[in-house]
C-alpha positions in Angstrom: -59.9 -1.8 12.9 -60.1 1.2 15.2 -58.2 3.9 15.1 -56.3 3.4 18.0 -55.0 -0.3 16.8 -53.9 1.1 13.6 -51.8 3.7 15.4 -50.6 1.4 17.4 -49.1 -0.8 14.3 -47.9 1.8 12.8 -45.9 3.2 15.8 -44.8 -0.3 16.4 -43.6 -0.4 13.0 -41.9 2.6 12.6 -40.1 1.4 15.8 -38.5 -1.6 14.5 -37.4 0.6 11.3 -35.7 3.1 13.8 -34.4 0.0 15.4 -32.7 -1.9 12.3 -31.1 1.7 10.9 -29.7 1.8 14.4 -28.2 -1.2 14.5 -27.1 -1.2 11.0 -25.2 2.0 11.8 -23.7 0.5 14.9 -22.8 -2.2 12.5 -21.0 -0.1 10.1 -19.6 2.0 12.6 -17.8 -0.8 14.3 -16.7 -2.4 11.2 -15.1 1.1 9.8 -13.4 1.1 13.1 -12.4 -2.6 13.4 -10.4 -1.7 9.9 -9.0 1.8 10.9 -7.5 -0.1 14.0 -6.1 -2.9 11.7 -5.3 -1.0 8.9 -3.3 1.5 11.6 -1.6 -1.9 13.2 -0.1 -3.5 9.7 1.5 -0.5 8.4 3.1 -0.5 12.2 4.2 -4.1 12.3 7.9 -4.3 11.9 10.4 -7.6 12.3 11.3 -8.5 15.7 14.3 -6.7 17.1 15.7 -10.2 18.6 15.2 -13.3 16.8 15.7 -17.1 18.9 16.7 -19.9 16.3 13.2 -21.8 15.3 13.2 -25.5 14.1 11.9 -24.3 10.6 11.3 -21.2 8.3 8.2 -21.0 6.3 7.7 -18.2 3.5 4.3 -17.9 2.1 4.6 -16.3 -1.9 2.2 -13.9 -2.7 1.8 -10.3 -3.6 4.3 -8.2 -1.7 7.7 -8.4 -2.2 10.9 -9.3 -0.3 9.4 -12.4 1.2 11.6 -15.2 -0.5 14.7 -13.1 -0.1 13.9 -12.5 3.7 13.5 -16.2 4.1 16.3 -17.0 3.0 18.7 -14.8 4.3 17.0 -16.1 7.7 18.1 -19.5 6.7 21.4 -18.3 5.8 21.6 -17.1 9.5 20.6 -20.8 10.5 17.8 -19.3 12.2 16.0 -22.3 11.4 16.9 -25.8 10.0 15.2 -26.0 6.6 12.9 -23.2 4.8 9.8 -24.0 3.1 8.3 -21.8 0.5 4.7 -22.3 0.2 2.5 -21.6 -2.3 5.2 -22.0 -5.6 4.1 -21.3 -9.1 3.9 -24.9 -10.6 5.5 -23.2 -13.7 8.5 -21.8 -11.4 11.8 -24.6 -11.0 14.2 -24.9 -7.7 17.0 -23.4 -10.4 14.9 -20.1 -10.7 13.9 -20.3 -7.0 18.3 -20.4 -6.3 18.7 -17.5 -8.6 15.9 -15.0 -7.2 17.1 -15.5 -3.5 20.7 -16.4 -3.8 21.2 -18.9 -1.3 24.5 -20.8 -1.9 23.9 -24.6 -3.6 24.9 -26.5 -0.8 22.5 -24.7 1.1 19.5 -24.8 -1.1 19.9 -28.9 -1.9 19.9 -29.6 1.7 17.3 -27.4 3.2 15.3 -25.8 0.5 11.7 -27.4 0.1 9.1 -26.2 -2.3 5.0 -26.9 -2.0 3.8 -26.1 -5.5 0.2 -27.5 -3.8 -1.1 -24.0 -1.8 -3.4 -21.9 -3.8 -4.9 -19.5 -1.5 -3.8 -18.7 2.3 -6.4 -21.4 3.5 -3.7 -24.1 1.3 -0.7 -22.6 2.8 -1.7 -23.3 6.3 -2.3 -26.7 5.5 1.0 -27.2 3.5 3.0 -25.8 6.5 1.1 -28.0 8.9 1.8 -30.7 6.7 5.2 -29.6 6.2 5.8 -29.0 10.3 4.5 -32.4 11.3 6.4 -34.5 9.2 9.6 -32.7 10.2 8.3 -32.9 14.0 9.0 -29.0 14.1 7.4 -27.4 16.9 8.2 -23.5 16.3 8.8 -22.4 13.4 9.1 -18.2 11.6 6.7 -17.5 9.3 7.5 -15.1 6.5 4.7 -12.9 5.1 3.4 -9.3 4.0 2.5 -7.4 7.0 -0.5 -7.1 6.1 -1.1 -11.2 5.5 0.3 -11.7 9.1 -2.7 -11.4 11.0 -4.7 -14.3 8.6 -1.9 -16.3 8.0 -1.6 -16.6 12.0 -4.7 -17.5 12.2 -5.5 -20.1 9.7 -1.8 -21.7 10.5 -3.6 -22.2 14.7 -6.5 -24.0 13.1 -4.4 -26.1 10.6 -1.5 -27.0 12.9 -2.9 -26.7 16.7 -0.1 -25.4 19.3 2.7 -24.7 16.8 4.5 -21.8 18.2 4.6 -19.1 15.4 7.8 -16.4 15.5 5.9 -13.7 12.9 8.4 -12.1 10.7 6.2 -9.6 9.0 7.8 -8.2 5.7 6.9 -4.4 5.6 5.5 -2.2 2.9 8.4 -1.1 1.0 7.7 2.1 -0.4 6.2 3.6 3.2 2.9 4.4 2.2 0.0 4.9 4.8 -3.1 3.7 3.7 -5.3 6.8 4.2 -3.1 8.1 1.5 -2.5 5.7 -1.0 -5.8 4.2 -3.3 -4.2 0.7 -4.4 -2.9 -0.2 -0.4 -6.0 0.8 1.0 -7.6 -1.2 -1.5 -5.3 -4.0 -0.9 -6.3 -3.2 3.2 -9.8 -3.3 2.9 -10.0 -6.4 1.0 -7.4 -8.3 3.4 -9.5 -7.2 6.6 -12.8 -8.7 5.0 -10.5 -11.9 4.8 -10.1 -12.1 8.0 -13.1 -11.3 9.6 -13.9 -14.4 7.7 -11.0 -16.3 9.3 -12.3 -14.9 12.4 -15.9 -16.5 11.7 -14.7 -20.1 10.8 -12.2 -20.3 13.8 -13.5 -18.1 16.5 -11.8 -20.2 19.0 -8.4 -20.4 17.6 -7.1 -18.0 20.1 -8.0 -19.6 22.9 -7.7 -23.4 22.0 -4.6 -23.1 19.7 -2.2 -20.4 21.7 -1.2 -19.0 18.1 -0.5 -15.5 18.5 -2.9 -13.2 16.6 -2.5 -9.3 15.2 -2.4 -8.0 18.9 0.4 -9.9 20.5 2.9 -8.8 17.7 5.0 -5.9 18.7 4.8 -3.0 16.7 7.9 -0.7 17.2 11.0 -2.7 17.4 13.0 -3.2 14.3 16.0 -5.0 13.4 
């Protein structure tokens, strides 16, 4: 092989090295900055200042708290018709589900319904699909961690098609940013890999569903 040829490979393959740490530093570069945008967005997201009656209120347990007892005092509003809590410890009864959020007993026999099935976010859509069909609810407020919201949205558009989704985001409750608290940052990081996932399996929900997604959720108003 002549000098020249060898060169030549070599230059050639010092080139596509160049080329992949470019565009792995793009890569990382754009993922750091997909979460700092996210990350910035959830610890903004607050309840919506004005709240329309929906067909049905869904609460999706999990870590975070204040989710069951905002669902249910949205039921005791009658913002919706019947409140579903998805995602129920099989080991946890409708008696210790009345005590934890209070709702009066006429209230919770009537329109109080438990799915002890949902194990992961993935479940809950389908439960509250499920759950929404066979009620023929069409709109319905769905109670999660703020930081959940933009995943639960998501995977509740693939599971249940053109369901209109009032997002009721339950905020952090001790105010703490994420660039300065280890254990939410943590929590962050993790959920945004979830949902670039979510993103990957459904990258047409947006367009084919109309469920709203992390950017169509307003940010400053509080109620």
């Amino acid at each position: 092989m002549s000098p020249r040829v060898k060169l030549s490979s070599e230059a050639k393959r010092k080139g596509w090295l160049k080329f992949g740490g470019f565009m792995l530093c793009l890569t990382l570069v754009i993922f750091a900055g997909g979460f700092v945008v996210f990350a910035h967005k959830v610890d903004r997201l607050k309840p919506p200042a004005t709240l329309a009656k929906a067909d049905g209120i869904v609460v999706w347990t999990g870590k975070g708290g204040g989710r069951l007892e905002t669902g249910a005092d949205l039921l005791r509003r009658n913002k919706g018709e019947r409140l579903l809590i998805s995602g129920v410890n099989t080991k946890t009864t409708l008696e210790a589900i009345k005590d934890l959020v209070i709702l009066p007993n006429a209230k919770a026999d009537c329109c109080l319904d438990l799915d002890y099935n949902a194990e992961d976010t993935i479940g809950n859509a389908r439960e509250t699909a499920s759950w929404a069909k066979a009620l023929g609810y069409e709109h319905i407020i769905l109670v999660t961690s703020s930081y959940h919201m933009p995943r639960a949205e998501i995977e509740i558009g693939a599971a249940a098609g053109r369901i209109k989704i009032t997002a009721y985001p339950v905020t952090n409750p001790d105010g703490a940013k994420w660039y300065n608290n280890k254990a939410r940052f943590k929590r962050l990081f993790q959920e945004y890999g979830k949902l670039l996932l979510s993103y990957l399996r459904s990258p047409a929900t947006k367009a084919s569903t109309g469920a709203p997604l992390l950017s169509d959720v307003p940010e400053e108003v509080s109620e």
